[in-house]
Residue frames relative to the residue before (quaternion, step in Angstrom):
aa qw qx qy qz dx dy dz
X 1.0000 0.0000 0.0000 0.0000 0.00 0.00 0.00
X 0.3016 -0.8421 0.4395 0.0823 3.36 -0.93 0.68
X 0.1144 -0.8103 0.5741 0.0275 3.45 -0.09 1.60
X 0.3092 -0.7013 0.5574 0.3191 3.09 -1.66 0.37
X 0.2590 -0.6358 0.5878 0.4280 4.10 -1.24 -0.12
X 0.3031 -0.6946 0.6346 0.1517 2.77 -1.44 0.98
X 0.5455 -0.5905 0.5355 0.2585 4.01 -0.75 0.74
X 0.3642 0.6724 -0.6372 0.0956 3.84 -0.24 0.47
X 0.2517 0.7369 -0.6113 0.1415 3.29 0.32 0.86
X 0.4498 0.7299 -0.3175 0.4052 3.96 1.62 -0.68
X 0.6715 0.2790 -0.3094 0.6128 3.58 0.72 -1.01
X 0.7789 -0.3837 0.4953 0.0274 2.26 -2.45 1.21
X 0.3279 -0.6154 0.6630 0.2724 4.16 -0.73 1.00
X 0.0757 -0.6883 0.6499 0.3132 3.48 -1.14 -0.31
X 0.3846 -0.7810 0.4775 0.1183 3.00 -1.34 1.55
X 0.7387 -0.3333 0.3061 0.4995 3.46 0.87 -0.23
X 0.9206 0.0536 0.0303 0.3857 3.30 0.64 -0.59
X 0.3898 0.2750 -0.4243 0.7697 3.64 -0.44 1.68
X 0.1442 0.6948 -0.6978 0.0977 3.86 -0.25 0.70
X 0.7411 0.4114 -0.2900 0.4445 3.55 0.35 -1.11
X 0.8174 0.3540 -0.2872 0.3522 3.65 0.95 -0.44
X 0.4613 0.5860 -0.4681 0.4740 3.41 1.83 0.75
X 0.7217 0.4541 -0.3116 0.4194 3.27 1.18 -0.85
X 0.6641 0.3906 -0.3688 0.5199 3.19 0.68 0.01
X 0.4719 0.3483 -0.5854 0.5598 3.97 0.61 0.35
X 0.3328 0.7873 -0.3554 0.3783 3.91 0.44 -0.40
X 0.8552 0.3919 0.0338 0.3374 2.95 -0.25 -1.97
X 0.7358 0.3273 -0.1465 0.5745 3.09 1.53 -1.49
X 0.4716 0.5167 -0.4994 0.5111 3.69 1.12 0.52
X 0.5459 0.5008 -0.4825 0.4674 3.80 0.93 -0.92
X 0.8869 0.2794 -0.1724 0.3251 3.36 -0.32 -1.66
X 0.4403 0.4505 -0.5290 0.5686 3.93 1.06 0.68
X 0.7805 0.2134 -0.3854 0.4436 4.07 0.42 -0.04
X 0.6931 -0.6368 0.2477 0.2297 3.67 1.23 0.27
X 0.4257 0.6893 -0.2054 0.5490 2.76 2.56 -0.18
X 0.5188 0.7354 -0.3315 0.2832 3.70 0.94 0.50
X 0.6323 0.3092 -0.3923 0.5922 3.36 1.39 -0.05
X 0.6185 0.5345 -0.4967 0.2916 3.70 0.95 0.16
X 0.6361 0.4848 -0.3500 0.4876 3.48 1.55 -0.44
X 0.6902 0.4610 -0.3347 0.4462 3.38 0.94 -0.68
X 0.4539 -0.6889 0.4248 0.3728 3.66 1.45 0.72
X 0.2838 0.7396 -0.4560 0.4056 4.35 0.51 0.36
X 0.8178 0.2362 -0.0074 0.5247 3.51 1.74 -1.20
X 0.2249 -0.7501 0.4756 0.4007 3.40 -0.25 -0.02
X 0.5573 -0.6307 0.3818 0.3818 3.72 -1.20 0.42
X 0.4321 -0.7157 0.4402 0.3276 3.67 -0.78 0.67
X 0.1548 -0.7124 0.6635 0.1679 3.50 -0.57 1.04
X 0.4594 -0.6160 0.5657 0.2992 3.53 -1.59 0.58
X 0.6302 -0.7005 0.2434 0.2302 3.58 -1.30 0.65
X 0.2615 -0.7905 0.4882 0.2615 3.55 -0.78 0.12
X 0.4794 -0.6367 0.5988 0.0788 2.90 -1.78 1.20
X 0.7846 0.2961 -0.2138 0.5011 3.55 0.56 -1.28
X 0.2166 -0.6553 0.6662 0.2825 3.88 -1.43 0.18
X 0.3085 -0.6065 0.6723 0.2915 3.80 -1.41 0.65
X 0.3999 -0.6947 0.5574 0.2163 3.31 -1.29 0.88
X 0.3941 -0.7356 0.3898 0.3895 3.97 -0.41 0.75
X 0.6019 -0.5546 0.4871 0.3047 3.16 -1.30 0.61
X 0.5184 -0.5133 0.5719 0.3751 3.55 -1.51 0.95
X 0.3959 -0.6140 0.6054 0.3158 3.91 -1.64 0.33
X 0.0331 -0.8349 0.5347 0.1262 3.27 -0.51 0.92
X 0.2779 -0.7080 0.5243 0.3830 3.81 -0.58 0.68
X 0.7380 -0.3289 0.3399 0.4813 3.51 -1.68 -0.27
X 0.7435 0.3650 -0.3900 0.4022 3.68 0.13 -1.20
X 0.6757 0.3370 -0.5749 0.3152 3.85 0.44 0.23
X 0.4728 0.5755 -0.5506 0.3769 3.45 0.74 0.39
X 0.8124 0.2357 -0.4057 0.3462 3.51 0.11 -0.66
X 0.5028 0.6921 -0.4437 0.2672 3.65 1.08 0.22
Protein backbone atom coordinates (compact mmCIF):
# COMPACT_ATOMS: atom_id res chain seq x y z
CA UNK A 1 0.00 0.00 0.00
CA UNK A 2 1.21 3.27 -0.68
CA UNK A 3 1.43 6.00 1.96
CA UNK A 4 2.36 9.37 1.52
CA UNK A 5 4.90 11.58 4.18
CA UNK A 6 3.52 14.44 4.99
CA UNK A 7 6.31 17.28 6.15
CA UNK A 8 5.04 18.56 9.58
CA UNK A 9 8.08 19.65 10.68
CA UNK A 10 6.57 23.69 10.22
CA UNK A 11 4.11 23.35 13.09
CA UNK A 12 5.09 24.36 16.34
CA UNK A 13 5.68 21.25 19.32
CA UNK A 14 3.72 22.45 22.18
CA UNK A 15 5.77 22.83 25.15
CA UNK A 16 3.41 23.28 27.80
CA UNK A 17 2.87 26.64 27.98
CA UNK A 18 0.97 29.55 25.93
CA UNK A 19 -1.77 26.81 25.24
CA UNK A 20 -4.34 29.20 23.97
CA UNK A 21 -1.74 30.93 21.82
CA UNK A 22 -0.42 27.64 20.10
CA UNK A 23 -3.78 26.63 19.40
CA UNK A 24 -4.78 29.35 17.89
CA UNK A 25 -1.44 29.84 15.69
CA UNK A 26 -2.78 26.22 14.85
CA UNK A 27 -6.02 27.06 13.65
CA UNK A 28 -4.79 29.90 11.52
CA UNK A 29 -2.18 27.53 9.88
CA UNK A 30 -5.26 25.02 9.30
CA UNK A 31 -7.50 27.57 7.66
CA UNK A 32 -4.50 29.41 5.51
CA UNK A 33 -4.01 25.66 3.97
CA UNK A 34 -7.83 25.03 3.79
CA UNK A 35 -7.66 22.00 6.03
CA UNK A 36 -10.11 23.51 8.59
CA UNK A 37 -13.38 22.00 8.10
CA UNK A 38 -11.52 18.67 7.88
CA UNK A 39 -10.07 19.09 11.40
CA UNK A 40 -12.90 20.83 12.72
CA UNK A 41 -14.79 17.51 11.51
CA UNK A 42 -17.53 20.04 9.19
CA UNK A 43 -15.69 17.79 6.31
CA UNK A 44 -15.06 14.48 5.80
CA UNK A 45 -11.34 13.38 5.15
CA UNK A 46 -10.53 12.57 1.51
CA UNK A 47 -9.65 8.99 1.23
CA UNK A 48 -7.73 8.13 -2.07
CA UNK A 49 -9.42 5.66 -4.50
CA UNK A 50 -9.62 2.06 -5.04
CA UNK A 51 -8.81 -0.08 -7.82
CA UNK A 52 -8.91 -3.56 -6.26
CA UNK A 53 -12.31 -5.11 -4.50
CA UNK A 54 -11.70 -7.69 -1.37
CA UNK A 55 -13.95 -10.53 -1.89
CA UNK A 56 -16.02 -11.22 1.53
CA UNK A 57 -15.11 -13.91 3.52
CA UNK A 58 -17.34 -17.18 3.74
CA UNK A 59 -19.07 -17.11 7.63
CA UNK A 60 -17.60 -19.77 9.23
CA UNK A 61 -19.32 -21.12 12.48
CA UNK A 62 -17.12 -22.70 15.29
CA UNK A 63 -17.83 -26.43 14.57
CA UNK A 64 -16.23 -25.92 11.07
CA UNK A 65 -13.22 -24.97 12.70
CA UNK A 66 -12.65 -27.85 14.74
CA UNK A 67 -13.55 -30.18 11.85
Amino acid sequence: MFQTKIDINHIPKFDGTYFHVWKHKLTLLFKTKKLWSIVNGTETKPIAPTTTRVAALPIVGASSISN
